[in-house]
N, C-alpha and C positions, 0 to 999 in steps of 0.2 A: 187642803185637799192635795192630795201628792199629784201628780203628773201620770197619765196614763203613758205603760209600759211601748214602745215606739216596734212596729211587727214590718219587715220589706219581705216580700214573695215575689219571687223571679219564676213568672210563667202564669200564663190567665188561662190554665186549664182547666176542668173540668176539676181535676184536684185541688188545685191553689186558688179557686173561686169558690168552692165549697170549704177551705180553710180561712180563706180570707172570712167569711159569709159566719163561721162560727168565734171567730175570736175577736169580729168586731163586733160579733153580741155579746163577748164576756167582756166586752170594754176596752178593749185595748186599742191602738192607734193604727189601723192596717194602711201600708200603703202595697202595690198591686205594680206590677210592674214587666210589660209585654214587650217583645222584640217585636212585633206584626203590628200590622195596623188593625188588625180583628181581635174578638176575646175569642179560645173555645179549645184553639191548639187543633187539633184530628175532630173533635166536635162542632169545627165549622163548617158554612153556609156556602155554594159555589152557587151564583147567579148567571145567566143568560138569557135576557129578556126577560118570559114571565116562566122561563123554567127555572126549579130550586131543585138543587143537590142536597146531599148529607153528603160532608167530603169524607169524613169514618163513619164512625156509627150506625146502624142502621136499628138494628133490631135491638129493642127496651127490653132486657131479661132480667128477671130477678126483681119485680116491682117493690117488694117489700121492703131495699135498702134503699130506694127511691124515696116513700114516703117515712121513713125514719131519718132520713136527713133531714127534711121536710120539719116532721114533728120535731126533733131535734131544736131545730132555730124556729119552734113558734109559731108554726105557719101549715101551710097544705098545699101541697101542688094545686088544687083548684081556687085556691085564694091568690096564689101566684099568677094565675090565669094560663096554667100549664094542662091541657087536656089530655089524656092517655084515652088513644084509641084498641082495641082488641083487634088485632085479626084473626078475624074467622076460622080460616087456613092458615098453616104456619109454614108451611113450604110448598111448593109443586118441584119433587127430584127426578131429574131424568136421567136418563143411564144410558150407557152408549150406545146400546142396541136399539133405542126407542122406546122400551119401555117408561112409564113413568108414574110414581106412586107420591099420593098426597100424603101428607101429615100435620094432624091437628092435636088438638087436646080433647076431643072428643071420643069417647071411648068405644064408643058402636063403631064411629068411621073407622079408627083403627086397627080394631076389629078384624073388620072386613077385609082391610089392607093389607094385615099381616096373615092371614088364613088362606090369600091368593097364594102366597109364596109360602108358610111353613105349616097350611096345613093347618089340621083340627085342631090340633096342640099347642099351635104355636101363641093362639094368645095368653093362654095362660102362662107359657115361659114368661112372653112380653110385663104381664104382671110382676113377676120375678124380677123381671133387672129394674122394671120399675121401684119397686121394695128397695134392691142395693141401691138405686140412684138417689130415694131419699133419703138411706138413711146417710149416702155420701152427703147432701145436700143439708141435713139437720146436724151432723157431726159438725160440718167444716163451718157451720154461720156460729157454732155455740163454741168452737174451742179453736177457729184460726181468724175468722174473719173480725171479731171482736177482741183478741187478746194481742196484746203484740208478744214477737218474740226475741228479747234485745240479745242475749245469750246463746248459746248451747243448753246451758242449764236449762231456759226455757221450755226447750222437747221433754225434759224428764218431769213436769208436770203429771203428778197421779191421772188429773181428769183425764188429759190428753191422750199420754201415753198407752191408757190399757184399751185405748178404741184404736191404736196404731192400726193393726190390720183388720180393720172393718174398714178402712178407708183404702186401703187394695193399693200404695202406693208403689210397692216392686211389682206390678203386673200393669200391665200397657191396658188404655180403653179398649182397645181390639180385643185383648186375650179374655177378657171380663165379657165383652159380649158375646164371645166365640162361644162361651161357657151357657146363653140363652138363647142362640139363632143357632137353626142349622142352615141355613142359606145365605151362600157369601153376599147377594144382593141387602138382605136386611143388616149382616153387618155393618156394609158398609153404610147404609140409612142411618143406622145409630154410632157410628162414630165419628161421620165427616165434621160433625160443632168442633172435636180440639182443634180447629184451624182459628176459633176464636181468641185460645190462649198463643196460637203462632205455633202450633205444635202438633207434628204427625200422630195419627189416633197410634201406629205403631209403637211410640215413644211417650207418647200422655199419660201418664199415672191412671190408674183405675180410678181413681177419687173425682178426677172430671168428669164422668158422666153425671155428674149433678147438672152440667149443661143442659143434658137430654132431658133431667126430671123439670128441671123450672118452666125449660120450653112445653111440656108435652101432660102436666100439671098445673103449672102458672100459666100459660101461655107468651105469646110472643103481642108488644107493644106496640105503639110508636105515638111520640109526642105531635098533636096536629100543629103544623107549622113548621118542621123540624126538630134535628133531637139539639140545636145551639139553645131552643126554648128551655130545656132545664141546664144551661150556663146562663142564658137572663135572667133567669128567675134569680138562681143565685149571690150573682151580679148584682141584682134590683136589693136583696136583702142585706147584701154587705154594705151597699152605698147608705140605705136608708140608717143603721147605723154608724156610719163617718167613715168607712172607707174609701180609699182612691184609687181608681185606674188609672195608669198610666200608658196609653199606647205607643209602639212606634220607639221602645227607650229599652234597643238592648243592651244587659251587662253583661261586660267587660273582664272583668273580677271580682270575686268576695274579698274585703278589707279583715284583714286580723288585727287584732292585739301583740305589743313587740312581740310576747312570748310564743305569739303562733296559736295560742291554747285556744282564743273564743273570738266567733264573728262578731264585726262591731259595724259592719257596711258592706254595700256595696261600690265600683266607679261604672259609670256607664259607659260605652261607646262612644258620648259626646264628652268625656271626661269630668264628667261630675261625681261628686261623692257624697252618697247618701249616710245615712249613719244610724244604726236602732239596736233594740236590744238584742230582736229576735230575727232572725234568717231561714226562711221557710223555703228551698229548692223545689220548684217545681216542672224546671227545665228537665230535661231528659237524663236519668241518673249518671252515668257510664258519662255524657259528655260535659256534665258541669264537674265530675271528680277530674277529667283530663285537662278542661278549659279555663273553669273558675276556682278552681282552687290549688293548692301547692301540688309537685309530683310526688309519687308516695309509690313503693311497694303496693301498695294493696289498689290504689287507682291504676299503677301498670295492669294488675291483677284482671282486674273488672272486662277491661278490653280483651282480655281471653275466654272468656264464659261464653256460653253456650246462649247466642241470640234467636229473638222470636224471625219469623220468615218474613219478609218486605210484600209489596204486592207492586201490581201494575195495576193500576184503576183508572178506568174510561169514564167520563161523562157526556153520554148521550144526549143532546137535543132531538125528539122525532117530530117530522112534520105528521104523523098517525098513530091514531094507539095500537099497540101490537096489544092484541084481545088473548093471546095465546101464552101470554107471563101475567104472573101473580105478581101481589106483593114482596114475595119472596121465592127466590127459584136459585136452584143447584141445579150443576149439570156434572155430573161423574165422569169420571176419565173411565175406559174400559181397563187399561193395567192401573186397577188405585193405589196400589201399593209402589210399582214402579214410579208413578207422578208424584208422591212425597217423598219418597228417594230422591228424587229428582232437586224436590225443595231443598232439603235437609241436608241430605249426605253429599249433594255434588254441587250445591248452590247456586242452583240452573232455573230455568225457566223447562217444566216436561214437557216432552216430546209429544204429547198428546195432556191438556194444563186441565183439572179442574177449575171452576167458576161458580161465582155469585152474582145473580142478579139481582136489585133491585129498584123496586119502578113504584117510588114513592106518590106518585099522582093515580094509583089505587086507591090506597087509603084514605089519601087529605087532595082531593082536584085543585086545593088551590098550590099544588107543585108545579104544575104544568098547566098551559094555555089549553081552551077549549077545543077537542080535537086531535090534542097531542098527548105524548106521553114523555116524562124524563126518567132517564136510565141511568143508575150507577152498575157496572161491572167491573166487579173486584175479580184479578186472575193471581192470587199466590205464587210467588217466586222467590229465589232465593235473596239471601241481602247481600249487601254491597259486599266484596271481600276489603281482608285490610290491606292489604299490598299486592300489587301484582308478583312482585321477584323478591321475597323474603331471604332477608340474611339469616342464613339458618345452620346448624350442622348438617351434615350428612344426613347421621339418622333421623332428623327430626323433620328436613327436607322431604325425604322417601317416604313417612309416614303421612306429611298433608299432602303429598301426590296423590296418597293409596285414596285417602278421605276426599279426593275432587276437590280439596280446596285451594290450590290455585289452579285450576284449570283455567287457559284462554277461554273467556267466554264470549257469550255475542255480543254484539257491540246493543247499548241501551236500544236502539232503534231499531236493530234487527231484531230484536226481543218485541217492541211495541209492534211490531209490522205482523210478527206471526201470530201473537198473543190476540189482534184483533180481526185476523182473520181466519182461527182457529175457532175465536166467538161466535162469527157473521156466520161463520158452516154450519155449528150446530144447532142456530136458531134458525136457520133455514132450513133444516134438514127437520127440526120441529115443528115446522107451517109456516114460517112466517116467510116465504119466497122473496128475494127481493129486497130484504132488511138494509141492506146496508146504501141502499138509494133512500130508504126513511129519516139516517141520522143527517141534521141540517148544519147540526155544529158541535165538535167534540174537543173536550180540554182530557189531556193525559196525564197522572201522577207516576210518574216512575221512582223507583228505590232512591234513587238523586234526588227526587223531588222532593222526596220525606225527610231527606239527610238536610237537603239545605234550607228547607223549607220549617220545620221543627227542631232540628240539630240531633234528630235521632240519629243516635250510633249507627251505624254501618245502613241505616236506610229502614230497619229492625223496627217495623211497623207498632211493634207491640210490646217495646223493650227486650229484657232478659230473657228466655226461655225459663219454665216453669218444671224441669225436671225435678229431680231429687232433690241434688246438689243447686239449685239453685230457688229452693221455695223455705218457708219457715225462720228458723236461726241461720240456714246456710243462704238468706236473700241477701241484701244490701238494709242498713237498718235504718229505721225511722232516722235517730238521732245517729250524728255522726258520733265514731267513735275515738276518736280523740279532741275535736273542735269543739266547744262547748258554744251553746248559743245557736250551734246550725243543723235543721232540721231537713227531713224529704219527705216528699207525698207525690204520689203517679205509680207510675205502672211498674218500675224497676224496682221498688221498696214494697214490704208488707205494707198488704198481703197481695199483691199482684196487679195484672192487668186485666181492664175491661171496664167502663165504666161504675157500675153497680161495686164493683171491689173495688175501685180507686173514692169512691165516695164513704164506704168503709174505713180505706185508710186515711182519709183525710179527718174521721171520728177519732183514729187512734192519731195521727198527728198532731191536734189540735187537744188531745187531751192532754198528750205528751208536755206540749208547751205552756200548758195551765196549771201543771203542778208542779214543774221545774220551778214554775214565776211566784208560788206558793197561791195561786186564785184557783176560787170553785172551777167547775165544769156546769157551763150551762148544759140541760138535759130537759128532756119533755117533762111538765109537769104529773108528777105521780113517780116517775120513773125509779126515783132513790130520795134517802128521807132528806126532803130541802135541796138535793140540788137544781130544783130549777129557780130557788131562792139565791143561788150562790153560793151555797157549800157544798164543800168537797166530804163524796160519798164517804161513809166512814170503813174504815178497812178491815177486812174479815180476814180472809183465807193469806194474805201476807204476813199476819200476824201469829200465824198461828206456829207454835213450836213443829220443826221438821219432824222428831220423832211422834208427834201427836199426828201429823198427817198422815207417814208413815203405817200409822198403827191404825186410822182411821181407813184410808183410801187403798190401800195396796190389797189385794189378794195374792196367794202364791202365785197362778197365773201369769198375775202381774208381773210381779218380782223375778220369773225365769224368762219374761222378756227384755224386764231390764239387762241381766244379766248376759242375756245373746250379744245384747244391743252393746254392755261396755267392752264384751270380748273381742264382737268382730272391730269398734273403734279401737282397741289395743293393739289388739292384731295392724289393722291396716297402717299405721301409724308408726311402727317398727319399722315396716318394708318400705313406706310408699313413702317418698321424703318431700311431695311438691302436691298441691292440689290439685294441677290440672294430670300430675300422673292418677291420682283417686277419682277424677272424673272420667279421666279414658276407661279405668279398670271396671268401676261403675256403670258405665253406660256399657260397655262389654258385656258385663253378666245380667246386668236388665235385660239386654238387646237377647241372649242365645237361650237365658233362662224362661224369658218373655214366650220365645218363640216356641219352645219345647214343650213349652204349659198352655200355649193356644191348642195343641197339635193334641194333648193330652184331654183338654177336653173338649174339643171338639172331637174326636175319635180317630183321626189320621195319625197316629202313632199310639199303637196297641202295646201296652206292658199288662203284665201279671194284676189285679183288683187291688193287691197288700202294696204292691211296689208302688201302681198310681194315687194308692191314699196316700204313703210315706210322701211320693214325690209333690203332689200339689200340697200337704200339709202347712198348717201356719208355724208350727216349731221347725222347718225346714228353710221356710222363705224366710223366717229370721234370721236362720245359722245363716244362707246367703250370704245375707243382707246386712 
């Protein structure tokens, strides 16, 4: 009997415990391998007495790639002894004026919520984006979240490509609702969730309101006991098949082979040297290409992309329950749009910050002692910069002047000091009198804290930004592209960040490494003929001649999108000689076109009936685009 295949995973996150968890059920030898003395990464536990935090995570969205992980490896979150609670409510949002409007998944309350502010009509729009939100939501789970995309070539997929603009990707979440709300208030209700991808509803592709549909359709979760309970679960299932954690043992570097071509190990911190076949990254992308592996063109590269926003997050001890927050509660900035500028474009902490609250000892009492309540408050702010005095040219200096990106900023503490008293005002100013003589003990995570605490890039809570240029063939790829043997899984690799998506990509990571090795892919029983025997699914649509696909899947339609799609890539490509100049240009005509097409339909910029069909048209936003 040969020797099973030897697998080392640096990082016991939520990714690389859900990967470790799948390829020590296809047999293979996992070893696990954590810099912290905890498993969980951003999905750990902060303790104070008998109060328990969630130091990330809060809210359980998208429960169905939960329990397909689950079924996946054999099992069931309630076999695991993982309970999913509902909440009732999914938010209470207040507004700066004091108003404040609930949201559920219940359609009657809704309703009613939305008809105070848009009027007779307005539920039935509400219906309406609900419709785009699933069918963004059933598009993205059948053709991104399941498929990887190692390539370019991979965008020109028939399925893919002819659903291109049903998924609204050159139009911001904003300009998409603007097109169903006439009330900047309900806008801004259904676009604040892209702060979950780290990204201004301003600037979020229209395909993210599938956030809104899971929340407000699915509903919103939470694991009783914490959300670190679905990384034990996981944990529990890797172990029971032979693998090992290792806590407390960070590396150092990835070992090559002389030629450089394929990982063969890691060294640790304490200068030991591990050795296996397989090399699974699960540390922070951007800072294991800069740290643990050679320097490269395209590692410089990485540190230039467009990162998600960091946060400042408080943990509350109260000696009393504040009766007056939910489980889940927003507070809106009154300039909203000014306050993600603020994030985004000047990398600041706003002058006036939206927030999240929540107060896990709603849902599960055993978070908090009898009497009291614990409080997480996330405030979004900008991430770390990378230098304060860049060695730059002239013009390139002038241009991150224009962008606030090196702006003198405040000092981390002066940040923490207004950030928490900016909170204490407007829970006070919401009933709760007095608040800030309730908190009995508070632990801070500041942007530094994330950085040195997890080794996220720039402090960049949520990895890469999820724009254009940075989601699909243009992400960071599963498998590296010249090192053979080293693979990635989290938030900076397809298909993205967030829990539910990184449990995703840990399904395309672990498949990745099973058919490189030439072994089946375990898979739930029924799912494909025999693989939950151990064979690998047999291959259809890779097999099939191009011209038969071709002739099979394209409609004209089709074909004059492609056609847009290779001109304007010819075109830019002639002119633009550098990637990050196509991503300024990019984000420029997103940004002016975005805004021109909000204004269009919402009605504040009136053109001729023929001009505003040409102008919002989809053969239009292709030539763009």
């Amino acid at each position: 009997m040969s020797q099973p295949k030897r697998v080392l995973i640096i990082g016991a996150g939520v990714g690389g415990c859900a990967t470790a968890a799948r390829l020590a059920l296809a047999g293979l030898e996992v070893t696990v391998l954590e810099k912290n003395e905890f498993t969980g990464g951003r999905c750990s536990l902060i303790y104070h007495g008998e109060h328990r935090f969630d130091r990330g995570p809060s809210l359980l969205l998208l429960p169905p790639l939960f329990h397909q992980t689950f079924t996946d490896l054999h099992t069931t979150l309630e076999a695991e002894g993982v309970e999913l609670r509902k909440c009732e409510l999914n938010y209470a949002v207040h507004f700066g004026d004091g108003e404040r409007v609930s949201m559920g998944s219940d359609l009657g309350g809704m309703k009613l919520e939305i008809e105070r502010f848009e009027g007779e009509g307005g539920f039935y729009r509400y219906l309406g984006f609900l419709r785009e939100a699933h069918k963004h939501y059933e598009l993205s789970v059948k053709h991104v979240l399941n498929l990887d995309f190692p390539s370019l070539l991979s965008m020109f997929r028939p399925a893919f490509l002819r659903h291109i603009f049903e998924l609204h990707p050159f139009e911001s979440v904003y300009a998409r609702a603007c097109r169903y709300f006439t009330t900047e208030r309900m806008r801004r209700l259904f676009t604040f969730a892209s702060m979950y991808m780290g990204m201004s509803p301003f600037e979020a592709p229209g395909i993210y309101s599938l956030l809104q549909y899971t929340e407000l359709a699915q509903g919103i979760w939470y694991p009783i006991g914490g959300f670190h309970k679905i990384v034990s679960a996981l944990i529990g299932i890797a172990e029971r098949h032979g693998a090992v954690f290792r806590l407390s043992t960070p590396v150092e570097r990835i070992l090559l082979s002389a030629d450089g071509r394929r990982a063969v190990g890691v060294r640790t911190a304490a200068g030991e040297e591990l050795f296996a076949d397989v090399l699974v990254v699960n540390a922070d992308l951007v800072w294991a290409y800069e740290h643990l592996l050679p320097p490269t063109a395209y590692s410089a590269s990485l540190g230039k992309r467009n990162a998600s926003c960091s946060s400042l997050s408080f943990y509350w001890s109260l000696s009393q329950k504040a009766p007056q927050l939910q489980t889940h509660n927003v507070f809106l900035a009154n300039d909203f749009q000014q306050s993600f500028d603020s994030i985004f474009k000047h990398n600041s902490l706003p002058r006036e910050p939206s927030f999240y609250i929540h107060v896990p000892s709603r849902l599960d009492p055993s978070a908090a002692p009898e009497g009291g309540d614990s409080v997480v408050v996330l405030v979004p702010t900008g991430h770390l910069k990378p230098h304060p005095h860049p060695q730059v040219g002239l013009g390139k200096g002038l241009l991150d002047l224009a962008r606030g990106e090196w702006d003198e900023p405040e000092t981390v503490g002066e940040q923490v000091e207004r950030a928490r008293r900016e909170v204490i005002t407007r829970l006070e100013r919401a009933g709760m009198e007095g608040f800030g003589e309730w908190i009995t003990h508070e632990e801070v995570a500041t942007p530094l804290t994330w950085k040195q605490t997890f080794n996220l890039d720039k402090g960049a809570i949520l990895g890469l930004a999820h724009d254009f240029l940075n989601v699909l063939s243009f992400r960071p790829r599963i498998k590296h592209p010249t090192i053979q043997g080293c693979y990635f899984v989290g938030a900076s690799t397809h298909p993205g960040t967030g829990v539910p998506i990184i449990l995703a990509g840990a399904r395309l990571t672990a498949t990745n490494v099973l058919r490189d090795l030439g072994l089946g892919v375990p898979r739930a029983e029924g799912e494909g003929q025999g693989e939950g025997k151990g064979k690998t699914k047999p291959k259809k649509e890779k097999e099939l001649d191009m011209r038969l696909k071709l002739k099979r899947d394209w409609d004209t339609l089709s074909l004059l999108q492609l056609l847009f799609f290779l001109f304007l890539t010819w075109t830019l490509s002639r002119h633009l000689s550098t990637l990050d100049q196509l991503q300024e240009v990019t984000a420029w005509l997103q940004g002016t076109y975005g805004a021109v097409l909000a204004r269009v339909g919402n009605g504040t910029a009136y053109f001729d009936r023929r001009v505003s069909a040409v102008f919002t048209s989809r053969t239009l936003r292709g030539a763009m685009y």
